[in-house]
C-alpha positions as CSV (number, residue, x, y, z in Angstrom):
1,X,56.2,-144.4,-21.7
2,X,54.8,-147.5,-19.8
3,X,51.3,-149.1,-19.4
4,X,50.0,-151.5,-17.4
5,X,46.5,-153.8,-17.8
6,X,44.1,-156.0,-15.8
7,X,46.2,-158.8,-16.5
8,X,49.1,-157.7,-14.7
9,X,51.7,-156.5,-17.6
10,X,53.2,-153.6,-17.3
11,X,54.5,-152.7,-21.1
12,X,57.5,-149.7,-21.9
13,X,56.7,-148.1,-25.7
14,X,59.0,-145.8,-27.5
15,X,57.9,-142.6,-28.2
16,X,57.0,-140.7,-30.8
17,X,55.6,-143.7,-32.5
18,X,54.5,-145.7,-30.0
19,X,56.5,-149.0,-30.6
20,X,56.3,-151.3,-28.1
21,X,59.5,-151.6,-26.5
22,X,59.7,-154.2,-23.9
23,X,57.3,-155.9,-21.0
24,X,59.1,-154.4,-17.7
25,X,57.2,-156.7,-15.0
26,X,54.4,-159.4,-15.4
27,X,52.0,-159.7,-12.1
28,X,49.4,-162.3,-10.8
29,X,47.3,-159.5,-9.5
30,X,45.9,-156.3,-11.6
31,X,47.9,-153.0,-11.9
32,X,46.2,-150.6,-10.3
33,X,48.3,-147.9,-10.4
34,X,51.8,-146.7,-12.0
35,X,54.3,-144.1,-11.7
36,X,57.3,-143.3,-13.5
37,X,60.0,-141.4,-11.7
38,X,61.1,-138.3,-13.3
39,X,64.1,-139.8,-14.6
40,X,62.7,-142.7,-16.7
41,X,64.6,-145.4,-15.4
42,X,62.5,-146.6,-12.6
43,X,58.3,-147.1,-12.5
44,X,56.6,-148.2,-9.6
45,X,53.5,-150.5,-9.5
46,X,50.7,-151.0,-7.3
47,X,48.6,-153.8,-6.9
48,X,46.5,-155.0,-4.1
49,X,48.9,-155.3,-1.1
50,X,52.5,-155.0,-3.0
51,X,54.2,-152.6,-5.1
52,X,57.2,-153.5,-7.1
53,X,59.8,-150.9,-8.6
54,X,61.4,-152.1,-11.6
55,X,64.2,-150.5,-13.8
56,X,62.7,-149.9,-17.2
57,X,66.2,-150.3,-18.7
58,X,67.1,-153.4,-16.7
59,X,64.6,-155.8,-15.4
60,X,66.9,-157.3,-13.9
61,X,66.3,-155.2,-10.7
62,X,63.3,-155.1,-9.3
63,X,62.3,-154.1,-5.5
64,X,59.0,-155.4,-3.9
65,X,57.5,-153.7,-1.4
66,X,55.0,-156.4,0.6
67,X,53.0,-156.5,3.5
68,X,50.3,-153.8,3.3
69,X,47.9,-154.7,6.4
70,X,45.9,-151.4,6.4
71,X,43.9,-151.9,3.4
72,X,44.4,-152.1,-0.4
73,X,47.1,-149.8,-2.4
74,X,45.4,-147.5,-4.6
75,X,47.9,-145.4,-6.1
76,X,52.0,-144.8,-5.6
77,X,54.0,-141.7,-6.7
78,X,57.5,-140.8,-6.6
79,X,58.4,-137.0,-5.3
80,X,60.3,-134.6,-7.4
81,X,63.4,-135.0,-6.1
82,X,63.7,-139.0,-6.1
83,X,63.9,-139.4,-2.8
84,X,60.8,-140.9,-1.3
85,X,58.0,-143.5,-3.2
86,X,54.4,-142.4,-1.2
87,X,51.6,-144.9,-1.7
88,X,47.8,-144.0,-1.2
89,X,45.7,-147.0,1.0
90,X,42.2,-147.6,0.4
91,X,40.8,-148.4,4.1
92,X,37.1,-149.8,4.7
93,X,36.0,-149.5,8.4
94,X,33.1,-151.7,8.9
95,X,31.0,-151.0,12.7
């Protein structure tokens, strides 16, 4: 299992006890959002205008995704199947 907090840590427990395991990623910005692919083995996280994918078993590799110009990432899942990461994109349009 894996958690993330407003101070940018994303944390991997063991369950059924709820041990803390290990801190997969550390991040200047909030988490707002996390998913963990069906697997286990990879969790993606959103914050702001990036979203890093990080092997929970290896932290060693770890994808960022930058560059979001629309607006600000809201949420980020990974489909069934493991073949696509979506990301949801908060947009305010001001007239």
């Amino acid at each position: 299992m894996v958690s993330g907090d407003d101070h940018g840590n994303v944390n991997a427990f063991t369950l059924p006890k709820l041990a803390f395991e290990t801190t997969v990623v550390r991040s200047m910005l909030t988490v707002d959002h996390l998913a963990l692919d069906v697997s286990g083995t990879f969790v993606a996280v959103a914050s702001e205008n990036a979203i890093k994918v990080v092997n929970v078993h290896d932290i060693t590799q770890m994808y960022v995704i930058q560059g979001e110009k629309k607006g600000l990432i809201r949420s980020v899942a990974f489909d069934p199947k493991q073949q696509y990461l979506v990301r949801a994109v908060f947009v305010l349009v001001c007239d």
